[in-house]
C-alpha positions in Angstrom: 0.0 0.0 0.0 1.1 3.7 -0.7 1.4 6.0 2.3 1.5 8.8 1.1 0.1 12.7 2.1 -2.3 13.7 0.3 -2.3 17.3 1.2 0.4 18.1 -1.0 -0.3 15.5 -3.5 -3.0 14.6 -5.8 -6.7 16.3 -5.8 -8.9 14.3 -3.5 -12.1 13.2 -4.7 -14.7 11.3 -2.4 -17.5 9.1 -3.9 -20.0 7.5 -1.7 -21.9 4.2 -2.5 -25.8 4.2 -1.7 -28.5 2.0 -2.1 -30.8 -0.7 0.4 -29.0 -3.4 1.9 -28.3 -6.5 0.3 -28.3 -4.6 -3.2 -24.4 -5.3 -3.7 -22.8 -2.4 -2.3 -19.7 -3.8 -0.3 -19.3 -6.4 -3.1 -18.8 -3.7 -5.6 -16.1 -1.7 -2.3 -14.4 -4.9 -2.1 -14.5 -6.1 -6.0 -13.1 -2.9 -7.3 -10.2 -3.2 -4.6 -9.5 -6.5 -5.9 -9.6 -5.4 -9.5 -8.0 -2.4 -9.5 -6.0 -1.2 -12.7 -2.0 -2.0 -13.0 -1.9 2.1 -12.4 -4.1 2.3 -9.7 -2.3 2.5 -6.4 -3.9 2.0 -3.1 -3.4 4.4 0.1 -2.3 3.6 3.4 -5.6 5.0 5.2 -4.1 4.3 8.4 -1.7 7.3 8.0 -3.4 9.5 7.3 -5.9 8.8 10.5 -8.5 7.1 8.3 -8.8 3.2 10.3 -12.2 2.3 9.1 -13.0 -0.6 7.0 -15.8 0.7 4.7 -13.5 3.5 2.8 -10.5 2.6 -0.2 -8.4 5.6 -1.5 -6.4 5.1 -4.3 -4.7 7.4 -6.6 -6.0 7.0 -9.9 -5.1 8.4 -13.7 -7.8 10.9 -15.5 -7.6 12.6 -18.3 -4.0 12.4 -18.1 -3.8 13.7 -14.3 -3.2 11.7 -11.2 -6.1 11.9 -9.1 -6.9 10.7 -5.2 -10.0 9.2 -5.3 -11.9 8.1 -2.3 -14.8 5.2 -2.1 -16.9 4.8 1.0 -19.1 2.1 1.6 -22.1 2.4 4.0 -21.1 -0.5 6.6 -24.3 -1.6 6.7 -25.2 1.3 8.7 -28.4 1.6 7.1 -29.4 -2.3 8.6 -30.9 -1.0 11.5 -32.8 1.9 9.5 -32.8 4.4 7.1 -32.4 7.3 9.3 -28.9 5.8 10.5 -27.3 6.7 7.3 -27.9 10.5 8.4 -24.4 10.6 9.1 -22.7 13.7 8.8 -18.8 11.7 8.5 -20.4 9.4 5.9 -21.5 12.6 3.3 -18.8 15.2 4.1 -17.1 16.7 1.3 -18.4 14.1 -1.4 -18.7 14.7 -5.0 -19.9 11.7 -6.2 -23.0 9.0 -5.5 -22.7 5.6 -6.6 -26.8 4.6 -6.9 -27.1 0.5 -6.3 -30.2 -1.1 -7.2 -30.9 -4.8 -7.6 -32.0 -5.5 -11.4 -33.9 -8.5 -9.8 -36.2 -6.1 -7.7 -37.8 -2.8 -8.9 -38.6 -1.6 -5.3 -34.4 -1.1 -4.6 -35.1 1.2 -7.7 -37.7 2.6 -6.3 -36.2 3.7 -2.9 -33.2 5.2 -4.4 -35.5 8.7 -4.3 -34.5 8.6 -1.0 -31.1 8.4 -0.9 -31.1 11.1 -3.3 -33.0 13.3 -1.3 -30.4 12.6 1.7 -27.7 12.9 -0.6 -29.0 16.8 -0.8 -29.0 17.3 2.8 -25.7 17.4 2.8 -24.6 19.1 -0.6 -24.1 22.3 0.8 -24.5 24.5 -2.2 -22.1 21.9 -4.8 -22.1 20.2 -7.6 -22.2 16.9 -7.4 -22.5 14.3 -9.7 -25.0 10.6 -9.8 -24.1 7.7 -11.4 -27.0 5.1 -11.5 -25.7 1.2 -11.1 -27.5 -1.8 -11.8 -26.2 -4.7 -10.0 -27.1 -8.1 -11.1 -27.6 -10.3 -8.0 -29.5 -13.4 -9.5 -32.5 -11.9 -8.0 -35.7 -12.2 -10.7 -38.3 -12.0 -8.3 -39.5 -8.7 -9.9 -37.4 -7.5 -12.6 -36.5 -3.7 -13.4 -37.0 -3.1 -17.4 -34.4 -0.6 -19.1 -37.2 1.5 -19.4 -37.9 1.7 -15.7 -34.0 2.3 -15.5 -34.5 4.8 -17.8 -37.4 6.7 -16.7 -36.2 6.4 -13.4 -32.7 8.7 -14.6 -34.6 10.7 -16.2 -37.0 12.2 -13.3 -33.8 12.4 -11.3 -31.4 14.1 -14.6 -28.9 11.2 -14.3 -27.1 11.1 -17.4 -27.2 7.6 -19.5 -23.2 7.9 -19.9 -23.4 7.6 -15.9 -25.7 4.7 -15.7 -24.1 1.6 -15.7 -25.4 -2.6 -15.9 -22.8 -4.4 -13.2 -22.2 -7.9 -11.6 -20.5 -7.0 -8.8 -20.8 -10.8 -8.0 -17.8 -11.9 -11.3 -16.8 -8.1 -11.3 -18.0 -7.8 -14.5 -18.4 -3.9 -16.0 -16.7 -2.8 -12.6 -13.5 -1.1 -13.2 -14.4 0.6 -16.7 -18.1 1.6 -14.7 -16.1 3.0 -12.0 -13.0 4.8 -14.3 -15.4 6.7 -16.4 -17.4 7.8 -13.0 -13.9 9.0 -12.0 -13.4 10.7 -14.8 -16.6 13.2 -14.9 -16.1 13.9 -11.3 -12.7 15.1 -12.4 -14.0 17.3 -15.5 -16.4 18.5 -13.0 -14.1 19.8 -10.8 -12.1 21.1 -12.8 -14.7 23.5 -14.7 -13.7 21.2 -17.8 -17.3 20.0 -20.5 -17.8 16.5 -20.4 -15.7 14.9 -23.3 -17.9 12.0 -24.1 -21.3 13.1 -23.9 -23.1 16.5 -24.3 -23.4 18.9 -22.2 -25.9 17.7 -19.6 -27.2 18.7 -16.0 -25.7 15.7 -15.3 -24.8 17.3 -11.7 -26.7 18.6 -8.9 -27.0 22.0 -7.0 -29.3 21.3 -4.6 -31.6 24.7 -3.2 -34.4 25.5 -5.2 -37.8 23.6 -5.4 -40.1 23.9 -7.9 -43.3 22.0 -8.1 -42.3 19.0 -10.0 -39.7 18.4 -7.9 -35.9 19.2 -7.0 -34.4 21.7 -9.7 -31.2 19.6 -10.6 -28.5 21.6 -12.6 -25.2 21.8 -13.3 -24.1 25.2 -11.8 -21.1 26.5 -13.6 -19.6 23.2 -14.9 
């Protein structure tokens, strides 16, 4: 592992997983840690006065610049109940929501609303960007359609280029899932245009209501 400070090193990025229990989340945490790139380099959280288990930093090539990206995982805080993951630790300083729903069961869909909605409790004014993951557990007891998966992103302006079909079970779609995530957090943060889509309100900032809903946009990006 790399110990390393990250103070005077690479630009830190955090990105949070979210979703109902037993949709996949720590198998996709642990999955990309064991599938990681040949230029992906893991940090020593232990110096630098991070011990717990649920978060991975590694530094990370974007767009041609070496990144520090950080992945939480929820720790199955949310086992006990929703109202757990009202953690202010867990959603400081993120830029990034990783959306987990079990393709086998349109109600982990469904509940994602939710987490979205907590998500902007804690935006404090920035852009942030959703990325809407599909995990395929073996689950078929009631299917989500691509057009659920699609209207779904659409209500909540996630971008198709962010929404990704995974199997976090065989790691299958992981790493280039999780890269091109990476990557639009990094154009986003540094006031670059998306290179592989159009421009979109792909990100959030979170304040204004309307009465369809939350008024997602991008903000300056």
């Amino acid at each position: 592992e790399l110990a390393m400070d990250l103070v005077r090193g690479p630009v830190l990025y955090k990105i949070v997983l979210a979703g109902r229990k037993g949709t996949g989340k720590t198998s996709i945490f642990k999955e990309l840690q064991r599938l990681k790139g040949s230029d992906t380099r893991t940090v020593d959280n232990s110096r630098r006065g991070l011990r717990e288990r649920g978060i991975w930093t590694a530094i990370m090539n974007s767009h041609g610049s070496e990144v520090a990206v950080e992945l939480w995982d929820t720790g199955n805080m949310e086992h006990s109940g929703f109202q757990n993951m009202r953690s202010p630790v867990y959603w400081h300083n993120y830029r990034a929501v990783i959306l987990v729903y079990d393709t086998g069961d349109i109600e982990t869909l469904n509940e994602l609303r939710w987490w979205i909605l907590l998500a902007k409790d804690y935006a404090n004014g920035q852009n942030l960007l959703f990325s809407l993951w599909g995990n395929h557990t073996g689950n078929t007891s009631n299917p989500v359609d691509e057009e659920d998966a699609r209207n779904f992103a659409a209500k909540f302006d996630i971008h198709p280029s962010l929404m990704f079909d995974v199997t976090a079970s065989t790691g299958d779609n992981l790493l280039d899932s999780y890269q091109r995530l990476v990557n639009e957090v990094h154009l986003m943060n540094t006031n670059q245009p998306p290179r592989d889509r159009a421009q979109s309100s792909t990100c959030i900032q979170l304040g204004a209501r309307q009465s369809s809903g939350w008024n997602w946009c991008c903000g300056s990006t």
